[in-house]
gemmi code that builds the backbone of each chain (N, CA, C; Angstrom):
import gemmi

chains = {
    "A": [
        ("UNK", (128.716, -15.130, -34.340), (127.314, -15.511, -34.566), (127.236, -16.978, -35.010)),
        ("UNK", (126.302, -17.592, -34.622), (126.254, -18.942, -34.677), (125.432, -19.334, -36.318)),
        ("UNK", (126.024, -20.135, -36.559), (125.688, -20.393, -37.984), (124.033, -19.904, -38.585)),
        ("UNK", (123.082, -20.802, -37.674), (121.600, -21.161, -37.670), (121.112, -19.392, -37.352)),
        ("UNK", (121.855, -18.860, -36.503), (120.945, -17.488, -36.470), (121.642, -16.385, -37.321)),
        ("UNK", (122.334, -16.902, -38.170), (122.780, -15.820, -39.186), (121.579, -14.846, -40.260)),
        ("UNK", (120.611, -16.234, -40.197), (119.091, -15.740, -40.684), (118.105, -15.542, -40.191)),
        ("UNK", (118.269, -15.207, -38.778), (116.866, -13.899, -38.139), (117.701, -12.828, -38.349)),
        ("UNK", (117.170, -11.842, -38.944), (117.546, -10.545, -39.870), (116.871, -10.163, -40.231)),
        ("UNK", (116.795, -9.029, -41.132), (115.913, -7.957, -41.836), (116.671, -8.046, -43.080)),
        ("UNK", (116.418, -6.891, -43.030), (116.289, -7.359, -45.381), (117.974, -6.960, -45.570)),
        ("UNK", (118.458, -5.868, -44.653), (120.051, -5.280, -44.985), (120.818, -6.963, -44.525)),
        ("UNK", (120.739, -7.762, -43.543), (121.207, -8.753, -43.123), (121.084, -9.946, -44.501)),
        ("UNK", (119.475, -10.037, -44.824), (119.137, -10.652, -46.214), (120.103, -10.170, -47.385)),
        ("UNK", (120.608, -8.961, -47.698), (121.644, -9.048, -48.822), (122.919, -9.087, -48.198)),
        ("UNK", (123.253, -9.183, -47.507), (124.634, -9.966, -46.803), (124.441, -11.147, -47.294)),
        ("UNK", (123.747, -11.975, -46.304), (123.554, -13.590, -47.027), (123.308, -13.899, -48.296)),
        ("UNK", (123.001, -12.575, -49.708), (122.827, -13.436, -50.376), (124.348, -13.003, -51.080)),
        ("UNK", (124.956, -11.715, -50.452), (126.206, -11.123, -51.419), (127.452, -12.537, -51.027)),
        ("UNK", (127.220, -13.347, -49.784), (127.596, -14.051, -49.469), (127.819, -15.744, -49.911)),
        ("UNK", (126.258, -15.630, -50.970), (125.779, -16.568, -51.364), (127.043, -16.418, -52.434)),
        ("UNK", (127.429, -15.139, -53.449), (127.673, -15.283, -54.575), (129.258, -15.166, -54.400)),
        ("UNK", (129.965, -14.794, -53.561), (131.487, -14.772, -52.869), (131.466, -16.257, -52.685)),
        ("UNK", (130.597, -17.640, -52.169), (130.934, -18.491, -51.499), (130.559, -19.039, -53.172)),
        ("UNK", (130.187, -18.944, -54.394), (129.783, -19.275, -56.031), (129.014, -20.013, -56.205)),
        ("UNK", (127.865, -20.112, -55.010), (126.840, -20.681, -55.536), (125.505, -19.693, -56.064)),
        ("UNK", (125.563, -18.450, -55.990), (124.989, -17.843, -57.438), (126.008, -17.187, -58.236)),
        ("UNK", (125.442, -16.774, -59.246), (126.676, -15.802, -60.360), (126.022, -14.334, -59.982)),
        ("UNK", (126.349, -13.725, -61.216), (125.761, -12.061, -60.527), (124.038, -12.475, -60.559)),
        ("UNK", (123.822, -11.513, -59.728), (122.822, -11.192, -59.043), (122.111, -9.920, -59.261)),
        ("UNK", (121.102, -9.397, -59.161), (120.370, -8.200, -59.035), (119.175, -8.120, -58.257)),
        ("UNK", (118.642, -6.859, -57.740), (117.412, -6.938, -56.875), (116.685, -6.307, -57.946)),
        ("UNK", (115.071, -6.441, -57.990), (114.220, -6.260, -58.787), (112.974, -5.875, -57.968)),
        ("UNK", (111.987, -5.163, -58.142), (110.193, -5.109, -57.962), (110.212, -4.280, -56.922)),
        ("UNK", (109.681, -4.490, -55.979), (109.312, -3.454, -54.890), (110.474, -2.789, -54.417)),
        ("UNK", (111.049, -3.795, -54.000), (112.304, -3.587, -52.997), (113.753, -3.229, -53.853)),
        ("UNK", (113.763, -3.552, -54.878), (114.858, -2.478, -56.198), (113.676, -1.428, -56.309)),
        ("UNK", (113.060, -1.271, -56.812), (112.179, 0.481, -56.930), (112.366, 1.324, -55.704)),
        ("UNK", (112.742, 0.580, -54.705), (112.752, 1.463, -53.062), (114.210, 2.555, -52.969)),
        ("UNK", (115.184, 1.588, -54.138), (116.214, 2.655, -54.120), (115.853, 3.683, -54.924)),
        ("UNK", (114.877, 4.203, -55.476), (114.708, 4.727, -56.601), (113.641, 6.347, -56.055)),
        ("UNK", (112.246, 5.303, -55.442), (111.230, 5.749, -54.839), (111.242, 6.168, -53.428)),
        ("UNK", (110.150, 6.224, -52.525), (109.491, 6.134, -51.968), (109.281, 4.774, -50.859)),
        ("UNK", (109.598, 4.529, -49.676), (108.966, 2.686, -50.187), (107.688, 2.026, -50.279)),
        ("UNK", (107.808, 1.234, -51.225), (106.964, 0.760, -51.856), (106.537, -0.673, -50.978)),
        ("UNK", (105.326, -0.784, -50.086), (105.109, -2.287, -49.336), (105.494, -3.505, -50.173)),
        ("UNK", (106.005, -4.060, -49.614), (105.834, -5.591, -50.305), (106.220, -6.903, -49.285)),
        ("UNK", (106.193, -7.996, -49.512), (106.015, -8.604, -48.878), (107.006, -9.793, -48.970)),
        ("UNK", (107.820, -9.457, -49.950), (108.698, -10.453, -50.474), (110.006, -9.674, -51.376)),
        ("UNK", (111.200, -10.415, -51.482), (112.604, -9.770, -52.375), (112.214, -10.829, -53.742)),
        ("UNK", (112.474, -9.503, -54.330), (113.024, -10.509, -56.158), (114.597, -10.616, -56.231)),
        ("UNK", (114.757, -11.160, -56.150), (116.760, -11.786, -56.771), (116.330, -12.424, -57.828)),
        ("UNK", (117.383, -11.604, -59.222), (117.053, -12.253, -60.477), (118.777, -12.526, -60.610)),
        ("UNK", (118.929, -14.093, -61.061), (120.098, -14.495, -61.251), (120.176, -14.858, -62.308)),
        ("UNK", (121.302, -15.184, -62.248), (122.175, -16.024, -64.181), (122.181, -17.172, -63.198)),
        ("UNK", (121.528, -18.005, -64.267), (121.463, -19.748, -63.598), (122.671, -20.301, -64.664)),
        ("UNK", (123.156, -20.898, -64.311), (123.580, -22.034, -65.825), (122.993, -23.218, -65.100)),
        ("UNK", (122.577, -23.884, -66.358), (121.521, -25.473, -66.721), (122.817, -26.313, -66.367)),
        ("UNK", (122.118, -27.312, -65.890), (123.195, -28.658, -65.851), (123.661, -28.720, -67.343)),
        ("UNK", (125.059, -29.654, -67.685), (124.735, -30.068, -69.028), (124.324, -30.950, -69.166)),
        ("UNK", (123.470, -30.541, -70.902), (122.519, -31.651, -71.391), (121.475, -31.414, -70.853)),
        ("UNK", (121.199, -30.603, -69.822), (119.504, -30.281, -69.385), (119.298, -28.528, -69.573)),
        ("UNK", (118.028, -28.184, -69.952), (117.810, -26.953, -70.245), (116.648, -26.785, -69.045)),
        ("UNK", (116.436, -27.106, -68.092), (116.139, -26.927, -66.474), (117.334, -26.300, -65.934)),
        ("UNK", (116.670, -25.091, -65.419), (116.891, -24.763, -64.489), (117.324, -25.317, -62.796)),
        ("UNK", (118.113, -25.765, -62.349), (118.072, -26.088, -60.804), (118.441, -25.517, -59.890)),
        ("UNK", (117.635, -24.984, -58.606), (117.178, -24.555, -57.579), (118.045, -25.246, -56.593)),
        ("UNK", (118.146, -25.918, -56.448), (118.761, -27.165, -55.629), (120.031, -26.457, -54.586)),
        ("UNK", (120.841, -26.393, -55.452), (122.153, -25.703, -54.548), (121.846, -24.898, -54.078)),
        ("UNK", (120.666, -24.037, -54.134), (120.855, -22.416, -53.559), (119.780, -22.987, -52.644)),
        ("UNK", (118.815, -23.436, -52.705), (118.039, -24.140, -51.398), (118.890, -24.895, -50.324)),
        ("UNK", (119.862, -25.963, -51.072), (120.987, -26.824, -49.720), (121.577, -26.026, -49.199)),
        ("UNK", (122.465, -24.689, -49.851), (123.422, -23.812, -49.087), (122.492, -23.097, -48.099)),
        ("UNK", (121.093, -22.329, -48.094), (120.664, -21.460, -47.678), (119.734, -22.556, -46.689)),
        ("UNK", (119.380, -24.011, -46.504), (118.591, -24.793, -45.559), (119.792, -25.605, -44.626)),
        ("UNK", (121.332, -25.362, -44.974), (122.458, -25.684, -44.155), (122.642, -24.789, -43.133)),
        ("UNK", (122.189, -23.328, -43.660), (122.392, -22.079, -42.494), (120.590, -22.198, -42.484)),
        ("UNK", (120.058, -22.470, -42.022), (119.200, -22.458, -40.937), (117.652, -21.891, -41.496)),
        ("UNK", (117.729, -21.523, -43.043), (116.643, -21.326, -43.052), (115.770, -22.211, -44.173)),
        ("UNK", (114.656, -21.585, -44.114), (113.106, -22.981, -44.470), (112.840, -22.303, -45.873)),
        ("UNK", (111.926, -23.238, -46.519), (111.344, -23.111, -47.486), (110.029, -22.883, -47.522)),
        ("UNK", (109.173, -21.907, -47.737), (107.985, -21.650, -48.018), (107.346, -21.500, -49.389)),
        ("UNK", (106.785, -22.257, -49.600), (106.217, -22.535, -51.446), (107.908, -22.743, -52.643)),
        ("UNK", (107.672, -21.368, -53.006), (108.582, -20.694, -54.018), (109.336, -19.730, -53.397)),
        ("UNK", (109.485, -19.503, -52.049), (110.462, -18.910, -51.522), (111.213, -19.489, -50.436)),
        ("UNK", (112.504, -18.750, -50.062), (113.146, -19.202, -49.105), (113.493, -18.041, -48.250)),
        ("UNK", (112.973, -18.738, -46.611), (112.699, -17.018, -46.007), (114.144, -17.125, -45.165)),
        ("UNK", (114.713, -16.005, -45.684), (116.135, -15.788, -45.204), (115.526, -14.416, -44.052)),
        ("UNK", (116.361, -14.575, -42.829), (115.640, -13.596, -42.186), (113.714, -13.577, -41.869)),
        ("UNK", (113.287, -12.617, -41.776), (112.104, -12.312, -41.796), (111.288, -12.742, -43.191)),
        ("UNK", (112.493, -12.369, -44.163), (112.162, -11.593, -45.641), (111.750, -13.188, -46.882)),
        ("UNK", (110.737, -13.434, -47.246), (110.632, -14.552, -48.048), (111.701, -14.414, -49.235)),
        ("UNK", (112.504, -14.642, -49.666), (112.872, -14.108, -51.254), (112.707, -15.171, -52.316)),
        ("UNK", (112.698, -14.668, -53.334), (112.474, -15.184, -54.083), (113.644, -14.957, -55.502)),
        ("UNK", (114.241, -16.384, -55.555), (115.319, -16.560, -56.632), (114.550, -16.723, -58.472)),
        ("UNK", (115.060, -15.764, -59.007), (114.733, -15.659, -60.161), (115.498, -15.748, -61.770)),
        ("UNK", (115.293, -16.675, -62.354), (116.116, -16.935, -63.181), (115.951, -15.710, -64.307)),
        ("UNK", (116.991, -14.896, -64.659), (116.673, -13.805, -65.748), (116.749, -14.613, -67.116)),
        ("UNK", (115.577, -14.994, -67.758), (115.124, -15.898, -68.339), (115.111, -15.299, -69.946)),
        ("UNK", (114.844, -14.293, -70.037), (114.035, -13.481, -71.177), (115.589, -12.600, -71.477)),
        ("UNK", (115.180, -11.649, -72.608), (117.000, -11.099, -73.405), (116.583, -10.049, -72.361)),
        ("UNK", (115.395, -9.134, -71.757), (115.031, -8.295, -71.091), (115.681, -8.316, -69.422)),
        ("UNK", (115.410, -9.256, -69.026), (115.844, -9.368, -67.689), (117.377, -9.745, -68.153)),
        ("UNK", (117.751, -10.215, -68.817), (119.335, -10.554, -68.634), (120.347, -9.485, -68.815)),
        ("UNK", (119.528, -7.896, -69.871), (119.901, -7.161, -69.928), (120.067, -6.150, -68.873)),
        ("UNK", (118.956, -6.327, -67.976), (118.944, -5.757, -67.181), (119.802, -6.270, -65.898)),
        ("UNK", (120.300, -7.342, -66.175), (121.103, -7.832, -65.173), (122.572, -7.730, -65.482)),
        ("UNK", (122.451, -7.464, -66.596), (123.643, -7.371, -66.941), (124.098, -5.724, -66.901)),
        ("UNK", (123.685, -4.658, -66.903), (123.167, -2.910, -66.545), (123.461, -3.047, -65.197)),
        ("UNK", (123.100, -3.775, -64.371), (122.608, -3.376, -63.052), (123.337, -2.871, -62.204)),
        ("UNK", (123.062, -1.515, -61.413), (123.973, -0.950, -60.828), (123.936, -0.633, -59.134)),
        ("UNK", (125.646, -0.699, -58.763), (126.063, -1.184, -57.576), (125.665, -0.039, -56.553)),
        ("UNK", (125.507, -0.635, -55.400), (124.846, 0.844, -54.606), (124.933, -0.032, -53.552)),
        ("UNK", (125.382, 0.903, -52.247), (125.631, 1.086, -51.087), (124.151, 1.035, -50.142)),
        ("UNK", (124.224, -0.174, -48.816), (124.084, -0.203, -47.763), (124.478, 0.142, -46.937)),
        ("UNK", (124.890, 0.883, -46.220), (125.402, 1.199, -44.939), (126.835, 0.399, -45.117)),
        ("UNK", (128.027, 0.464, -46.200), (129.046, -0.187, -46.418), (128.490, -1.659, -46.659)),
        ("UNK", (127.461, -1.974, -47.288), (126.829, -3.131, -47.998), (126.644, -3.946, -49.181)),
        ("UNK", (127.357, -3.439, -50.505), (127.399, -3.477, -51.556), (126.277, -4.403, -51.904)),
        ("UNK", (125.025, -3.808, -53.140), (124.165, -4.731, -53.421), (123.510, -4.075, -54.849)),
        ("UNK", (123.500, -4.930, -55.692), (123.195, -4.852, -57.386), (121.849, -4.520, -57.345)),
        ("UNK", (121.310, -3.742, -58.080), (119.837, -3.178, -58.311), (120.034, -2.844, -59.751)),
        ("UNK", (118.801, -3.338, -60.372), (118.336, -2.728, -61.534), (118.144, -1.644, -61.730)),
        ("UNK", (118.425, -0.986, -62.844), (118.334, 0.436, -62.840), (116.739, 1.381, -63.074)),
        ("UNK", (116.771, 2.091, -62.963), (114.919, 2.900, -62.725), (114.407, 2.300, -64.136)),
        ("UNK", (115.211, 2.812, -65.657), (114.882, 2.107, -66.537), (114.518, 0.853, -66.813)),
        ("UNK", (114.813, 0.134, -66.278), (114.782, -1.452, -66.898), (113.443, -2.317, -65.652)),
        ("UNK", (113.439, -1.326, -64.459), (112.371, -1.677, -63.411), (111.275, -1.370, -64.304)),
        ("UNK", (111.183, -0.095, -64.653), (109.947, 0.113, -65.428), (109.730, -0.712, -66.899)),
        ("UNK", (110.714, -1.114, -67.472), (110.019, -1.831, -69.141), (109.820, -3.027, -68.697)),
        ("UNK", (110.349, -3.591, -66.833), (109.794, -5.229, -66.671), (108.466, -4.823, -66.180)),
        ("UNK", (107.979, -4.046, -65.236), (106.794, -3.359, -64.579), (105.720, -3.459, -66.297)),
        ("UNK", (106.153, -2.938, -67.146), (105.305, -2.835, -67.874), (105.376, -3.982, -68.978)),
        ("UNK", (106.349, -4.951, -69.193), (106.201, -6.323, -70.036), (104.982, -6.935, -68.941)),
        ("UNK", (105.507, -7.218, -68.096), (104.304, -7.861, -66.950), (103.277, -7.421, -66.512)),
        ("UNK", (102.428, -6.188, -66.366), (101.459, -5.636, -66.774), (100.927, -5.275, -66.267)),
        ("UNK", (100.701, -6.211, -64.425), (99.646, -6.141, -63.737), (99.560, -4.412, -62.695)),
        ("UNK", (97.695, -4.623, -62.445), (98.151, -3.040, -62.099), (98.247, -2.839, -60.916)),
        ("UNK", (99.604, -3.829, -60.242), (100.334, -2.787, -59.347), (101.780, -2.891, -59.934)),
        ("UNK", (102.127, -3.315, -61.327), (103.205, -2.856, -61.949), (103.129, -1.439, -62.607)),
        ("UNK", (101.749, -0.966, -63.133), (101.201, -0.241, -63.719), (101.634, 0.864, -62.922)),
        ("UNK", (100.820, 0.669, -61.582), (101.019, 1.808, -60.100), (102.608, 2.038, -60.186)),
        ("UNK", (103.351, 1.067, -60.087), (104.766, 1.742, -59.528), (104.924, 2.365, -61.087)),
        ("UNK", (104.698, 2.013, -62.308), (105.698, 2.512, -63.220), (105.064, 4.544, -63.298)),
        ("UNK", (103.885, 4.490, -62.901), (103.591, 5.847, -62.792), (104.293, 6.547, -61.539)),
        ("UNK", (104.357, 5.956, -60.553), (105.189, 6.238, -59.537), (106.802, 6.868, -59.841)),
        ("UNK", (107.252, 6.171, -60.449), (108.430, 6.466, -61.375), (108.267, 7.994, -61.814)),
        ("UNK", (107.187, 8.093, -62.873), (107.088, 8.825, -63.570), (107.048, 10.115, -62.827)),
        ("UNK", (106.006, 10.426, -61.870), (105.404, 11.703, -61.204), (106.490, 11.665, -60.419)),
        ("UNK", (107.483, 10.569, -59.648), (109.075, 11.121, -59.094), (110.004, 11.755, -59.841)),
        ("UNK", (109.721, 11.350, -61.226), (110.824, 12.106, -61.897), (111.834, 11.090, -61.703)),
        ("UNK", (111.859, 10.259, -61.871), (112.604, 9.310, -61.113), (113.397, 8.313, -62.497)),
        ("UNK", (113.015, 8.606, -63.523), (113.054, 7.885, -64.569), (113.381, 8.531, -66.040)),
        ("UNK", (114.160, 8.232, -66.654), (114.538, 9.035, -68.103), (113.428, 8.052, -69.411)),
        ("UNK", (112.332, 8.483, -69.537), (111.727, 8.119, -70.162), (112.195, 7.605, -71.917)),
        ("UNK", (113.360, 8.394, -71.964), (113.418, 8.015, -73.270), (114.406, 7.157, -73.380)),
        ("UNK", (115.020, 6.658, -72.514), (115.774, 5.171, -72.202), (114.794, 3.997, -72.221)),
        ("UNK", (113.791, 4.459, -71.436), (112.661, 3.296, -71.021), (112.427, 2.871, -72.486)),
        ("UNK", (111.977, 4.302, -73.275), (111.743, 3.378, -74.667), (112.767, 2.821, -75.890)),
        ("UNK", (113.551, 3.607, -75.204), (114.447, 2.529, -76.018), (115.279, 1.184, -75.663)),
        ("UNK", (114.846, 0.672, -74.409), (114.895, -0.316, -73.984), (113.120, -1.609, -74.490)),
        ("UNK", (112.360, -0.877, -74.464), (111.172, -1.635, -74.792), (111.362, -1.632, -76.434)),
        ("UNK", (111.784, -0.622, -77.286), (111.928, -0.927, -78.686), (112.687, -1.936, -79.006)),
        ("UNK", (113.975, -1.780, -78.353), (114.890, -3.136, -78.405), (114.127, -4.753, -78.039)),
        ("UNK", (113.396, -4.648, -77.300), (112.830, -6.075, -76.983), (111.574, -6.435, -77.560)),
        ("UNK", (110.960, -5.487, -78.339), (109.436, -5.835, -78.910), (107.984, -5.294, -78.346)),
        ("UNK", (108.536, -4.662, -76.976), (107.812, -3.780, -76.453), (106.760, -2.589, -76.242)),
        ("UNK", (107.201, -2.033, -77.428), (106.558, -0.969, -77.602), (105.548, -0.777, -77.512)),
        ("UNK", (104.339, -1.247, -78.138), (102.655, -1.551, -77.742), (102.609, -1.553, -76.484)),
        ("UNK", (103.661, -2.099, -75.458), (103.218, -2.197, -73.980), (103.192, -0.426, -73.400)),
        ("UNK", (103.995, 0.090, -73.990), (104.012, 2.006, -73.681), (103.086, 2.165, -73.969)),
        ("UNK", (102.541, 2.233, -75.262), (101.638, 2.817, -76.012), (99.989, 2.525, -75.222)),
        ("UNK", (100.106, 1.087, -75.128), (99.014, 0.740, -74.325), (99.006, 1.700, -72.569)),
        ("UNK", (100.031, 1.761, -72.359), (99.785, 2.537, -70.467), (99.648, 4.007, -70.921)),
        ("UNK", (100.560, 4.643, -71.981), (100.037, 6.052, -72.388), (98.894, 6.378, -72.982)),
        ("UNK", (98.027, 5.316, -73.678), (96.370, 5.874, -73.321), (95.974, 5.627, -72.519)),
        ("UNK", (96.310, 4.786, -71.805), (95.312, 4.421, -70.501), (95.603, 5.360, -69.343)),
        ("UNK", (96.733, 5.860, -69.291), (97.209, 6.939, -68.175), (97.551, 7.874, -68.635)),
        ("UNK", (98.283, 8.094, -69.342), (98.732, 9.673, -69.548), (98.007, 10.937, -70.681)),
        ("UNK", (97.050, 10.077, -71.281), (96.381, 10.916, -72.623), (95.683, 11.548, -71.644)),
    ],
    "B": [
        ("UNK", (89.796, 23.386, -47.689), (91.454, 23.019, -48.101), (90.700, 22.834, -49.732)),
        ("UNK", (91.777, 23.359, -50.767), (91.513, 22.985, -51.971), (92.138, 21.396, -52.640)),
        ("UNK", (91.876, 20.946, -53.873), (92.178, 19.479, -53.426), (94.385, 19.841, -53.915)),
        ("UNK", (94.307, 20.683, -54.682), (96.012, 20.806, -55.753), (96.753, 20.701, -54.320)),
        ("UNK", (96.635, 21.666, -53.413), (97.282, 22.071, -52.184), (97.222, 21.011, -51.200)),
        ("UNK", (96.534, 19.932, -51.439), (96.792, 18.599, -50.900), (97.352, 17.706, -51.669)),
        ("UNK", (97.305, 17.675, -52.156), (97.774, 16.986, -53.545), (99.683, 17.119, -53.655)),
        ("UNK", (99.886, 18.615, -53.458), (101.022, 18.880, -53.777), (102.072, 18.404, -52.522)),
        ("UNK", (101.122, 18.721, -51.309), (101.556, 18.728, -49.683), (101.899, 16.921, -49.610)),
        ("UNK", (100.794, 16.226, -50.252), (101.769, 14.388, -49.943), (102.614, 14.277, -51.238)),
        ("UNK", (102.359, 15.239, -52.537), (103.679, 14.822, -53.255), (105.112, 14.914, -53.077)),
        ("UNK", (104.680, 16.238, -52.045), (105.950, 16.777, -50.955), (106.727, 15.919, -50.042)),
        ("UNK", (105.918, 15.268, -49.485), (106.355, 14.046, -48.603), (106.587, 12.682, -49.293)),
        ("UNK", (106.032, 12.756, -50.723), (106.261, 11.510, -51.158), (108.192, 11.487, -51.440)),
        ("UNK", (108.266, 12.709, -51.702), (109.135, 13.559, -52.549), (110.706, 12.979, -50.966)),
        ("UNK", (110.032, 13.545, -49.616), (110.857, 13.515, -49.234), (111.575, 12.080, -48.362)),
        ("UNK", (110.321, 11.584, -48.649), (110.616, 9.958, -48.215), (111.403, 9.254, -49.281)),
        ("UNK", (111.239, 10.047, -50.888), (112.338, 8.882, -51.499), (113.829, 9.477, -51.215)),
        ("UNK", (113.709, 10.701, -50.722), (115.447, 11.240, -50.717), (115.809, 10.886, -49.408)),
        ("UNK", (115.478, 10.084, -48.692), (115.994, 9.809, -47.329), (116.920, 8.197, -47.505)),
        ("UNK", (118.108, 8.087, -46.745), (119.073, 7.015, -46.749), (118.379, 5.887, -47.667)),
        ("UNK", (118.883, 5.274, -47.884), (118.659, 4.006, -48.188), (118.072, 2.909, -47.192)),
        ("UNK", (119.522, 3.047, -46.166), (119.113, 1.805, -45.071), (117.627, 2.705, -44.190)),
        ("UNK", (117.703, 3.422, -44.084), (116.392, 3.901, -43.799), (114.926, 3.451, -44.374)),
        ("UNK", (115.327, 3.341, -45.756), (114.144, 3.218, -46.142), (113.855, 1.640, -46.373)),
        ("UNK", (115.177, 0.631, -46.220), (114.935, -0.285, -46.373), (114.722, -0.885, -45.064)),
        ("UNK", (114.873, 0.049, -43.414), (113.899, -0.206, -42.222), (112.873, -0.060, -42.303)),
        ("UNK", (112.386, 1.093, -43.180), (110.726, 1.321, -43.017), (110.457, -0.411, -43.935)),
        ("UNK", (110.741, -0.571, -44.786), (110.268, -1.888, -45.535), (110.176, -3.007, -44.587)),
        ("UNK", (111.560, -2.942, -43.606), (110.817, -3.876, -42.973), (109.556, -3.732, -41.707)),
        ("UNK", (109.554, -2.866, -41.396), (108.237, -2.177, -40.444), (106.901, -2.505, -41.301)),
        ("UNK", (106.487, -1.719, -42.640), (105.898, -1.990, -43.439), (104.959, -3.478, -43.436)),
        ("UNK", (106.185, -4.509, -44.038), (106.381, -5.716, -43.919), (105.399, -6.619, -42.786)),
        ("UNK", (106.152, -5.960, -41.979), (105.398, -6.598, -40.671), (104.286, -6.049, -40.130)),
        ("UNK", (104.203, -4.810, -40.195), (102.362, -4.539, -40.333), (101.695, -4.991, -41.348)),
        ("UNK", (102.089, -4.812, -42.384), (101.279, -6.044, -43.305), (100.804, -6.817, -42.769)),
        ("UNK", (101.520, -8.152, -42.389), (101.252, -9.243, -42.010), (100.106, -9.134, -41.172)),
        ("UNK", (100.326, -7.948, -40.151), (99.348, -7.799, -38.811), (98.236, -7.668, -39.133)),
        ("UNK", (97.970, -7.195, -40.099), (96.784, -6.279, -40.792), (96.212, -7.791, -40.806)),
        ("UNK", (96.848, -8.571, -41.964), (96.188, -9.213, -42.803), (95.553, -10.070, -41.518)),
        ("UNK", (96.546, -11.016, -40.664), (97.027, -12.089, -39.744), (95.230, -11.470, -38.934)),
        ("UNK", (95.022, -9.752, -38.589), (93.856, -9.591, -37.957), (92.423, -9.555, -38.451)),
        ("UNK", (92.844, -9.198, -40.016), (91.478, -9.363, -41.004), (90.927, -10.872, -41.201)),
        ("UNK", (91.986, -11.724, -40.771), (91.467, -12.904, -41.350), (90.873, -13.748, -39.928)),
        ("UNK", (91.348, -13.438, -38.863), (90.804, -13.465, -37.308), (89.603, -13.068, -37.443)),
        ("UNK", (89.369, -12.024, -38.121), (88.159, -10.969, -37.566), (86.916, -12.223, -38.479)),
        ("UNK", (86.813, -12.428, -39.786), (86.528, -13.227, -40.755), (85.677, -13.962, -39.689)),
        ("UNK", (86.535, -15.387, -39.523), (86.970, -16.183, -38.911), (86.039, -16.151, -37.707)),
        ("UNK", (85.585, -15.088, -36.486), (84.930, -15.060, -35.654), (83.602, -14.429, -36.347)),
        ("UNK", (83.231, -13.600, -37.310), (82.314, -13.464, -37.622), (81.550, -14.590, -38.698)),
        ("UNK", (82.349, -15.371, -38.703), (81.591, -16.997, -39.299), (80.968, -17.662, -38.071)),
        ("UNK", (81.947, -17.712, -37.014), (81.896, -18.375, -36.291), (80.247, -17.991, -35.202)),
        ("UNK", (80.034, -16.290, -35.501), (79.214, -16.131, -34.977), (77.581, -16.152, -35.742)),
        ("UNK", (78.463, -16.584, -37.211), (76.915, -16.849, -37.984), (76.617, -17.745, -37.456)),
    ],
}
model = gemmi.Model(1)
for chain_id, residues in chains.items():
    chain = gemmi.Chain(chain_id)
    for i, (resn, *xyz) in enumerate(residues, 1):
        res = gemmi.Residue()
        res.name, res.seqid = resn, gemmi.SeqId(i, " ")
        for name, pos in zip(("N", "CA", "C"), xyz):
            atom = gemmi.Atom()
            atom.name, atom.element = name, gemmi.Element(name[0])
            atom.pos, atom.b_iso = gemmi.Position(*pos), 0.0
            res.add_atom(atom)
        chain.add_residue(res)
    model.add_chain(chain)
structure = gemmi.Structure()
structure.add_model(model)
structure.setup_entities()
């Protein structure tokens, strides 16, 4: 396969290139997150875009973040930049720095699971749902009930993952609003 | 039809669409995906000529 069309693909081709990205060390570990991590979990869930949440390290002496290398490696093989994403394949994705003790924990949890002999890191049902619900909006709201009525989720992990981070009010707030 | 017995009948299917492969379900995402787009790509056409015909 010729370099430039390594990225017309679909989303299983998209975590090749990016498991590829992190074998060739221009990301560190990696995890999938939001629609498309809940899909191993659920149902699928539409979306329109991949979350990849990475461990960045800062230049030294700068506490920025840079984008840079993972845009040159991924615009050397052939693909473009759209806003805040870079559409590998079909699939826009979107590189995410696990920024917060929440996402890093969860990146650091995240567990390995099979493509069709594909190996690719996903967040676990727990930690989808306490980011679904730090962030709030209601189609985070939608999937984290989604979770719930699958059975799909050990609820009492969830909260003790949101107690650990300061969370808690964010439960409390979706269990009157949904479950009372 | 009562509404539980519908209710239960797509939780059934919701049920059986998450136990199906993986790479399966990450084809339907991309199918999904791309009707999306179509949807939207035709709602905003449709817009678009009904301005045009104000």
């Amino acid at each position: 396969m010729r370099q430039r069309d390594s990225c017309k693909v679909a989303i299983k081709e998209a975590i090749q290139i990016i498991n590829r990205m992190q074998s060739d060390g221009v990301i560190e570990r990696y995890a999938i997150g939001g629609a498309v991590g809940a899909t191993f979990y659920l149902e699928p869930v539409a979306t329109l875009d991949i979350d990849i949440f990475v461990e960045f390290q800062t230049e030294p002496g700068s506490r920025i973040v840079s984008l840079e290398h993972i845009f040159k490696y991924l615009g050397d093989r052939g693909c473009r930049m759209e806003g805040d994403y870079v559409v590998i394949g079909n699939w826009p994705v979107q590189f995410l720095p696990a920024g917060s003790p929440l996402l890093q924990e969860a990146l650091a949890t995240a567990v390995e699971k099979d493509v069709e002999d594909t190996p690719v890191r996903v967040f676990t049902p727990e930690h989808i749902v306490a980011i679904a619900l730090e962030t709030g909006r209601a189609k985070d709201k939608a999937r984290v009930l989604q979770f719930i009525e699958a059975n799909a989720v050990d609820l009492g992990r969830v909260r003790e993952i949101l107690t650990r981070h300061g969370l808690s009010g964010n439960w409390q707030q979706f269990e009157q609003q949904f479950l009372e | 039809m009562r509404a539980a017995p519908i209710e239960e009948s797509k939780r059934a299917f919701r049920q059986k669409l998450a136990h199906l492969p993986i790479a399966e379900k990450l084809r339907m995402l991309d199918q999904l995906r791309l009707r999306t787009i179509a949807i939207k790509k035709a709602a905003k056409d449709y817009r678009k000529t009904l301005r045009n015909l104000a």
